[in-house]
Wavefront OBJ file of the C-alpha trace (Angstrom):
o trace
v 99.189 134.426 117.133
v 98.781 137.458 114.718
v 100.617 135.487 112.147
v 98.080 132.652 112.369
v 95.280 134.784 111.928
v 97.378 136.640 109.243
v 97.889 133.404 107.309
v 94.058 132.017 107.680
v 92.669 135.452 106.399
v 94.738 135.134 102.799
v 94.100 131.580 102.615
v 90.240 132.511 103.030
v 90.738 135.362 101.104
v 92.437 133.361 98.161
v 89.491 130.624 98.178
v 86.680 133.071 97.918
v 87.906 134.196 95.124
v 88.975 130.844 93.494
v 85.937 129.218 94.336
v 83.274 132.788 93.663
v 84.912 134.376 90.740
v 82.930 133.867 87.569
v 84.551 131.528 84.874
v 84.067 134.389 82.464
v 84.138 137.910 82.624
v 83.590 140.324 80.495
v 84.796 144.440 80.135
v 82.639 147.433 78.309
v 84.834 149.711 75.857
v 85.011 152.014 73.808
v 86.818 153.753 71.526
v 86.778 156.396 68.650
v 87.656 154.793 65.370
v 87.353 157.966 63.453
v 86.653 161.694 63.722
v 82.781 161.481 65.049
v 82.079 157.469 64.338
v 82.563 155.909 68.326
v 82.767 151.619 68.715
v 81.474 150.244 71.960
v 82.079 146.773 72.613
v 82.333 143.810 75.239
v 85.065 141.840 75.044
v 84.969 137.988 76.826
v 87.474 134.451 76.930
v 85.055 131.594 77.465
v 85.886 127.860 76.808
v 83.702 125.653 74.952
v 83.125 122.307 76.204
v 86.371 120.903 74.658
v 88.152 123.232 76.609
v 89.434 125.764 73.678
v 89.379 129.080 74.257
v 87.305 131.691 72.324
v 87.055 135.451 72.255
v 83.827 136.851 72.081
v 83.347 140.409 71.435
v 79.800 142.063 71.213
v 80.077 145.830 69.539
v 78.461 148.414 67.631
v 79.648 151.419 65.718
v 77.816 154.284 66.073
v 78.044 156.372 62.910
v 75.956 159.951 62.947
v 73.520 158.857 59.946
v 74.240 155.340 59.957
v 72.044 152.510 61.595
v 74.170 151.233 64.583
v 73.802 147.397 64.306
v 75.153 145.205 66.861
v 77.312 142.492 65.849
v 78.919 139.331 67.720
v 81.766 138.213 66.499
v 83.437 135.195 67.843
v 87.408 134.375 67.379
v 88.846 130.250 67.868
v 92.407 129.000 68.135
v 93.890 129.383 64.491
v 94.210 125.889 62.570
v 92.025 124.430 64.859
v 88.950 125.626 64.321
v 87.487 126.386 61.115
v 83.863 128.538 60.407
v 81.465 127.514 57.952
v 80.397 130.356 55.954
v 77.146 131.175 55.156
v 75.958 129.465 58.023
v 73.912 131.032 60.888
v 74.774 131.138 64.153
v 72.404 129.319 66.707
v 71.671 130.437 70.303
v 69.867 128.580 72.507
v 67.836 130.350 75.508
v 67.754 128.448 78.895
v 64.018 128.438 78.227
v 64.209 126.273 74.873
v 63.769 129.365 72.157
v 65.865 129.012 69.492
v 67.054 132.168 67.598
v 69.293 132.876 64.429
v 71.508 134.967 63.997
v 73.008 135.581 60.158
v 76.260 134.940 59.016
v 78.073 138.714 58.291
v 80.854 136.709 56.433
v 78.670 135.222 53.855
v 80.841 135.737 51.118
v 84.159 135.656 52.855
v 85.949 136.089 56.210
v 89.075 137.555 57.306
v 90.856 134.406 58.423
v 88.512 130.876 58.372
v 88.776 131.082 62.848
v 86.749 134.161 62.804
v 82.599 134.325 62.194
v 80.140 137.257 62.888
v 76.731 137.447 63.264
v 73.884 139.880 62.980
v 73.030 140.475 66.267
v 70.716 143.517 66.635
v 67.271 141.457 66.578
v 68.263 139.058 68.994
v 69.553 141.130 72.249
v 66.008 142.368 72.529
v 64.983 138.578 72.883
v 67.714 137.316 75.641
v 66.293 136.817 79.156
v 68.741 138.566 81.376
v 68.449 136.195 84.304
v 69.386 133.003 82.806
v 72.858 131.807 80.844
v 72.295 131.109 76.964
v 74.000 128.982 74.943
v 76.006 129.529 71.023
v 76.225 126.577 68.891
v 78.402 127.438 66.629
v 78.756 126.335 63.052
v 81.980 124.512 62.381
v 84.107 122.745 59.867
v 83.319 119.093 60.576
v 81.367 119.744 63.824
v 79.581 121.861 65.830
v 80.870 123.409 69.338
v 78.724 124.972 71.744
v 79.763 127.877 74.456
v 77.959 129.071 77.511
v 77.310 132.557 77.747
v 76.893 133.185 81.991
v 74.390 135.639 82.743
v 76.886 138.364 84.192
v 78.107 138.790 80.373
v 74.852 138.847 78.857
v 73.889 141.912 81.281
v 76.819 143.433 80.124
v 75.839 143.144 76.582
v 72.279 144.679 77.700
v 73.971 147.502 79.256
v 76.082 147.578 75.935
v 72.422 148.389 74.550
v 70.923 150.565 76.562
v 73.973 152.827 77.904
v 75.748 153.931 74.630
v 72.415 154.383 72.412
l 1 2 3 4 5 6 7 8 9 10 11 12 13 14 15 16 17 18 19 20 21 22 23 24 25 26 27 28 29 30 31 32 33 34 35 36 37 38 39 40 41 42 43 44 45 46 47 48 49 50 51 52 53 54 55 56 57 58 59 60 61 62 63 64 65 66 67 68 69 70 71 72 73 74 75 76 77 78 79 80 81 82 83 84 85 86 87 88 89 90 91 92 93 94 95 96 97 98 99 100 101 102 103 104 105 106 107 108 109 110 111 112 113 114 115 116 117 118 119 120 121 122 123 124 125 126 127 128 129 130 131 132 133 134 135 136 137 138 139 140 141 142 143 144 145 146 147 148 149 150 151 152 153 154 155 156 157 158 159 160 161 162 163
């Protein structure tokens, strides 16, 4: 009998957390780049709605005498995806307002699967209660990626704990 009841408590166990995990979850860090200059960031794998993976990191550098902007910069699948530079990055609030955030790569980015935006003036404008959504500007299309709420209170936190 025990190892009935030991057997239906891991299969319970196992689909609460299948079923009531979050699809996406996201970590604060940090780390010292340099003697005195500190990088905080939040670090997420989300899937678009074509089912490609993408890394989304939030971060800012704080610099003693330096502004500390906040930047998001979002990584796709090399050869597959393909940003288009100068373009801003959109982001949709479950409410309808649409915010833009500028293109950091302007005149160039590391590899063409990798855009960041400016990201300081928006954060102050994202409700914390509802999901958001990035459409982001692509080669020959655009995709668009749900940010849950669970990372975008991270990225508040991001905000408020390491100013």
């Amino acid at each position: 009998m025990t190892r009935k009841l030991l057997v239906y408590f891991l299969t319970l166990l196992t689909l609460t957390f299948t079923f009531f995990t979050p699809s996406a979850s996201a970590l604060l860090r940090q780390h010292q780049e340099s003697p005195g200059v500190m990088r905080y960031h939040s670090q997420a794998s989300i899937k678009d709605e074509t089912g490609h993976a993408w890394q989304i990191i939030l971060y800012k550098v704080k610099n003693p005498g330096a502004s500390s902007d906040i930047n998001l910069r979002l990584v796709g699948f090399p050869s597959i995806v393909k940003f288009e530079h100068p373009k801003a990055l959109e982001v949709m609030t479950a409410h309808g307002l649409l915010l833009a955030a500028p293109d950091v790569y302007a005149s160039g980015s590391p590899a063409p699967n990798v855009g960041e935006y400016k990201f300081t003036a928006i954060l102050n404008q994202l409700p914390t209660t509802k999901s958001l959504k990035l459409n982001l500007p692509l080669s020959g299309s655009d995709t668009q990626i749900k940010i849950p709420t669970n990372i975008i209170t991270e990225w508040q936190m991001l905000v408020t704990e390491f100013d």
